[in-house]
N, C-alpha and C positions, 0 to 999 in steps of 0.2 A: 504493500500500500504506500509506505513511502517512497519505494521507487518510482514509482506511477507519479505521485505529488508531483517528484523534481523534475520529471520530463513533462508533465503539464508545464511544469514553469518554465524551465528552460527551453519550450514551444514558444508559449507566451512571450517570452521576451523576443525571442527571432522574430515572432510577428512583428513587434512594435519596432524593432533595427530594423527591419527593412522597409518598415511605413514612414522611417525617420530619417532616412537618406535623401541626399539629393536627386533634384529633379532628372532621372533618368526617363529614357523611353520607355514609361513602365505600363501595363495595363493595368489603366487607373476603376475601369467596368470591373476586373478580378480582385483588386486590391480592397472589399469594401465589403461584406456580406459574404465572403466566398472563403471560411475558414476553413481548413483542411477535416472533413469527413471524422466527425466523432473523437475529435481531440482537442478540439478548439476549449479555450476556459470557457466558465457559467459566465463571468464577470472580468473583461478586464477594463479595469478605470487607467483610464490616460487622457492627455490634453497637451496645450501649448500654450506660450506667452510670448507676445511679442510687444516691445517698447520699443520707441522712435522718435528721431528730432530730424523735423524736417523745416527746411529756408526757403523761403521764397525770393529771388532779388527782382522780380517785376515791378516795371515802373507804373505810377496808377496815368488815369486819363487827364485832360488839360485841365479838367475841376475838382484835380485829387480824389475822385475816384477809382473804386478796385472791382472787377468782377468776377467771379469764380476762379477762373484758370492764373489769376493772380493772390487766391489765397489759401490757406491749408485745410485741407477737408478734416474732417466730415462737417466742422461746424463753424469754418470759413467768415473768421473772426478774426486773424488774423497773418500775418506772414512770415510767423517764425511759432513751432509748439512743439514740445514735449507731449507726448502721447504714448497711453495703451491702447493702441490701435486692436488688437485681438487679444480674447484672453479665454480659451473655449476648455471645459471641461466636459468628458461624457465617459462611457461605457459599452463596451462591444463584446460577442463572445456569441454563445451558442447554447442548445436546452443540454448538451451532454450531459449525464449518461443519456436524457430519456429519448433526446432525438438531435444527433449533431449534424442535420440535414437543415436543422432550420436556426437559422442566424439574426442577430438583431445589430442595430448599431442606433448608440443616441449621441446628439451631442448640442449643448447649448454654447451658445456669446456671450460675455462679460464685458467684452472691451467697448472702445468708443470709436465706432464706424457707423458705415452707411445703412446697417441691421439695427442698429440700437439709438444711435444719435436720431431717427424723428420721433418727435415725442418722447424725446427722454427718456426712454425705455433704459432699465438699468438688467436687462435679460431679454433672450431671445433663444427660441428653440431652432437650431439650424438643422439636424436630423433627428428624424425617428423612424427608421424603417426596418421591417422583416424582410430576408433573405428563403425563398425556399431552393433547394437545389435538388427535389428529389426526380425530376424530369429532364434524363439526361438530353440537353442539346434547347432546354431550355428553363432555364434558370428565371422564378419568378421574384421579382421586389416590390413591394407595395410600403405607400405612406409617403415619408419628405425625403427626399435627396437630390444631391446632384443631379442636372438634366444631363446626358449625351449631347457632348456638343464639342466646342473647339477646345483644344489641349489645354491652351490658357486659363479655361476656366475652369476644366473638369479635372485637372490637377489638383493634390491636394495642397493649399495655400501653408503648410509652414514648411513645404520645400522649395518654395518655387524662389529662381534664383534672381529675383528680383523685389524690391520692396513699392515700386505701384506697379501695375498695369499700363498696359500700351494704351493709347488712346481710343482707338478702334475696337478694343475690348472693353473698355470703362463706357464708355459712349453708345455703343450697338449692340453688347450683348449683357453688360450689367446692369437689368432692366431697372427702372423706374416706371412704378404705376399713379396715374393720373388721381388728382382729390378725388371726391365722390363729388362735388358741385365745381363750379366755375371759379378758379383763381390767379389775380391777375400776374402777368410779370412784375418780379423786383428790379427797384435801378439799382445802379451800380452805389458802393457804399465807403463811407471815408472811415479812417482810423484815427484815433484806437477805439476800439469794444462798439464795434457795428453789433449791431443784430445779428443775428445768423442769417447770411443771405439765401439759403435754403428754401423754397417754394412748398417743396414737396413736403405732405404730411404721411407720405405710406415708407415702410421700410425697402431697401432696395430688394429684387430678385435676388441676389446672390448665386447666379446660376443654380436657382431648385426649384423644386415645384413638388405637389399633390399628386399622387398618379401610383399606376402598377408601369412596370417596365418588365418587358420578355427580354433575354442579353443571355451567351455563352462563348464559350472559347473554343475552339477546332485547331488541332495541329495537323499540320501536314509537315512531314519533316523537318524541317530547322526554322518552319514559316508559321507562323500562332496570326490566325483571321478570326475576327471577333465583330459581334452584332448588337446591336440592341435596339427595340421599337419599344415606346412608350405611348403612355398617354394619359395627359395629366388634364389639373383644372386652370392651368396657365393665369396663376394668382400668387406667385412667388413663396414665401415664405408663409404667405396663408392655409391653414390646414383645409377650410370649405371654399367656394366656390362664388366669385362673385356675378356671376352669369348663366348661360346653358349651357357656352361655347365650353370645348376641351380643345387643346393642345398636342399635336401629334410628332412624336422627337423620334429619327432616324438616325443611325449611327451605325458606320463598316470601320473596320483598321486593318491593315494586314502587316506584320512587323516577321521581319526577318533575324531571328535571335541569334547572338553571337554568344550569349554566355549568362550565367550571375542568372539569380532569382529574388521576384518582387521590385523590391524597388531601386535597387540597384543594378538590375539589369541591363545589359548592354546591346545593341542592338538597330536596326533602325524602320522607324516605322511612318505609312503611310496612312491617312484616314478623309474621311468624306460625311458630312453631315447634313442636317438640315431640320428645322423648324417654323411648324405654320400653325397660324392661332388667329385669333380676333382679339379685340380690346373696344371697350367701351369708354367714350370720352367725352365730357361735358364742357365746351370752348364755348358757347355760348354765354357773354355775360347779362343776365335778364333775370336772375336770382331766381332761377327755378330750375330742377335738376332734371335735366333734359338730355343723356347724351346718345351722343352714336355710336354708330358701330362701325370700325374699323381693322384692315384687317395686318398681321403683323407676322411679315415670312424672313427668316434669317437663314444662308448656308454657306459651307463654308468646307473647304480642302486644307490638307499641309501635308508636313510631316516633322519629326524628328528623326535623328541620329545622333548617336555618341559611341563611341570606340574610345576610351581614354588613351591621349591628356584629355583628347575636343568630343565637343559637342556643337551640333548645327540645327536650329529647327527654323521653320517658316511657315507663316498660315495665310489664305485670302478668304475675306471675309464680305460679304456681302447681304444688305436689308433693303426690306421695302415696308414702311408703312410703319408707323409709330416712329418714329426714328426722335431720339430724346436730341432736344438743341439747349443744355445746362438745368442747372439745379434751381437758376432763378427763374424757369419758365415753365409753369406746372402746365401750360397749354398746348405744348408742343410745338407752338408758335413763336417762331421771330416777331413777328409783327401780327398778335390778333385780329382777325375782322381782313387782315389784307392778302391780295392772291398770289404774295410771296412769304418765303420763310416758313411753308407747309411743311411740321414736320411729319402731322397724324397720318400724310398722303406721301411722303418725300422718300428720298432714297437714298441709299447711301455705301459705300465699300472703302476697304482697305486692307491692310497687309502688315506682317511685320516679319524681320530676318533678323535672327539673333543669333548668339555663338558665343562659346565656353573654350577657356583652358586651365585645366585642371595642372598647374604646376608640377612636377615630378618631383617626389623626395620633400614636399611642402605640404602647411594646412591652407595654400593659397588658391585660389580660384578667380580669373580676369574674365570678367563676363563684357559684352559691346551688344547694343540692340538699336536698330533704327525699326521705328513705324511709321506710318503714314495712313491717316485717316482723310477722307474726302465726304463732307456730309452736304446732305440737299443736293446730290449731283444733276437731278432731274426738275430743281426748282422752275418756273415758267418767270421768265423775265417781267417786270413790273409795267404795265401799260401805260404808265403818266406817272406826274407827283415828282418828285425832287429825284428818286432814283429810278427813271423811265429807264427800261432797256437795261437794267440789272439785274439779277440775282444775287439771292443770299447762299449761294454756294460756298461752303470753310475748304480751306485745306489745313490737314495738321502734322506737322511734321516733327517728330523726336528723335533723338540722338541718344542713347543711355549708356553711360561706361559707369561698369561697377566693379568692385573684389570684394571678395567673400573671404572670411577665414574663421577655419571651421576648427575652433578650440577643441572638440571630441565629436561624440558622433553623435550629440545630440542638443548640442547648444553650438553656433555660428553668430557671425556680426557680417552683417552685410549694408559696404556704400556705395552711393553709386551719385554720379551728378547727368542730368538730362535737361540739355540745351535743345531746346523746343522754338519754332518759328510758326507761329499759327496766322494766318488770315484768309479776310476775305477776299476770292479773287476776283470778284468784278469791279471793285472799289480803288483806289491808288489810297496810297496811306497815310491815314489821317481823317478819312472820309469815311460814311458808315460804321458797320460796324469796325472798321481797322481803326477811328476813331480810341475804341476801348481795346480792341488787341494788341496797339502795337505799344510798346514796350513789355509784354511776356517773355520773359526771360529764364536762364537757370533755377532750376531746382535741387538743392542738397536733401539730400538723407539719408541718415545711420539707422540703421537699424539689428537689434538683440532677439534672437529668436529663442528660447528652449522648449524641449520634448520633453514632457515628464509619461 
């Protein structure tokens, strides 16, 4: 019997080294719910912390105003903070003895982000979902989790070797949901101790949702192809449903393995996704809750590879419909009421290429990322008025150099600085909106991650 104990646990702990590694090309659909067959723990508690100080050096506008992309989220207040950005505790394991076919994983939020910060929420539940696995070639999960979608997202967030997101991932696929009634745009705001420029009163998506998802793994010789179809109530972080509409998430990978297992696997892999839903929006300001219906398709390709020292990944990303244009525009609108700056109807893509080397003989890691987001690609140029024959089309471009060093194998610090060039292109600068873009400049930040 003691025997048995210490290889429970020393299972238990393999599991958690290798969910605690860096961002490998790992199969993040097996890493979650899919404990090994009748040996997994009843219970294992684990989590993560991460602290951070992030700078902003953006200049504000010619009336000393700031507007988002000039100050530190989540509650964009200012341009310099100290933050516990994430701080999530949960438990995961399996019914072993009485049935180690079916698996659970829970996990809530402590910290202060885009989940917790609206409405001051001081907790938030991020998963709660059962695994069954007893139908080989189709694996069922039901409740909140992760949606199938692009690596960026569906990675799990205390490896990821970066401390924010590209912009094209924050912007197009880290949804934000619309008030319940009509709420206006905020102006841009001076320091010190604005308000919170923030519009939005709903918590972000967090890439997850309410749903059963079907998903399994297929080997074919040194090649592991993997699936998953969902279908959820396309309400983020919300356990019911704010609609009739459901949400339908498609997902393939096919990864060619070279070695290692879980998370540190090595390897490289290709995948293809896609997401299509409706949303309901009330832009209309007439103080009565009246909204529409619109509808919101996201897809998207990449791939990863790593063979150490390097690692190489790249994703394209493409939306139509809902397409968020900032935190201070709960309407989806640039400009309300007018027949530019649609974003409930607008469209939008981008991309990002990034790459790792893992120093030899070192706890070092140089990481470089450029993105490029291009939002409103399909805006309809303005018929009259001050900006006849424009569009509100952005382009966003970022730069990220970072190094990691990885103290042991479960605590890292990661910096990185990202020299960003954002505007609008139909505008010369100083005009429109480049008015309030141009001087967005460098962003610093350190960041402390540990796995407990």
């Amino acid at each position: 019997m003691k025997n048995t104990k210490k290889k429970l646990i020393k299972l238990s702990a393999a599991i958690a080294l290798a969910c605690s590694q860096p961002a490998f090309p790992a199969n993040w659909l097996m890493l979650q719910g899919t404990e090994p067959d009748s040996s997994a723990p009843r219970a294992k508690v684990w989590g993560f912390i991460q602290a951070q100080y992030q700078n902003d050096s953006s200049d504000p506008n010619g009336t000393g105003g700031y507007i988002p992309p000039k100050l530190i989220p989540p509650n964009l207040s200012t341009q310099s903070a100290f933050n516990v950005n994430r701080a999530r505790i949960g438990v995961r394991g399996a019914g072993f003895p009485l049935d180690g076919k079916v698996n659970y994983f829970f996990l809530a939020e402590f910290g202060n982000n885009g989940i917790t910060a609206p409405g001051d929420r001081n907790v938030r539940i991020t998963d709660a979902s059962i695994t069954l696995n007893q139908i080989p070639g189709a694996r069922i999960r039901m409740g909140l989790f992760k949606t199938p979608g692009p690596e960026e997202g569906l990675q799990a967030i205390h490896v990821f070797d970066y401390i924010n997101f590209t912009t094209v991932m924050n912007q197009l696929m880290l949804e934000r949901f619309p008030n319940r009634t009509y709420t206006g745009n905020n102006n841009p705001v001076t320091l010190p101790a604005p308000p919170a420029l923030g519009a939005f009163t709903k918590s972000v998506g967090a890439f997850r949702d309410t749903g059963v998802q079907f998903f399994d793994t297929f080997k074919v010789d040194d090649w592991e192809h993997s699936y998953a179809v969902m279908i959820g109530n396309g309400n983020g972080l919300n356990f019911g449903d704010n609609d009739d509409n459901k949400d339908v998430y498609l997902y393939w990978s096919s990864e060619k393995v070279y070695g290692g297992k879980g998370g540190r696997r090595q390897g490289i892999k290709m995948f293809a996704w896609s997401q299509t839903g409706k949303r309901y929006l009330d832009n209309t300001d007439d103080s009565t809750h009246n909204p529409q219906e619109f509808d919101r398709r996201r897809a998207g390709v990449g791939f990863k590879y790593l063979k150490k020292p390097y690692r190489v990944s790249a994703e394209y990303l493409k939306g139509e419909g809902m397409i968020f244009v900032g935190p201070d525009k709960p309407t989806f609108d640039i400009k309300p009421g007018n027949p530019v700056g649609n974003g409930e109807n607008g469209e939008a893509s981008g991309y990002y290429i990034e790459g790792g080397w893992y120093i030899p003989g070192s706890k070092w890691e140089i990481d470089a990322r450029y993105d490029v987001y291009n939002r409103l690609t399909s805006d309809t140029p303005s018929p009259g008025g001050a900006i006849a024959g424009k569009t509100f089309e952005f382009e966003f471009k970022t730069f990220t150099l970072g190094a990691q060093y990885h103290i042991n194998k479960k605590t890292r610090i990661n910096m990185e600085i990202a020299n960003r060039d954002f505007t609008a292109v139909d505008f010369p600068a100083g005009a429109g909106p480049n008015g309030n873009l141009d001087g967005v400049d460098k962003r610093y930040a350190v960041q402390l991650t540990h796995i407990f």
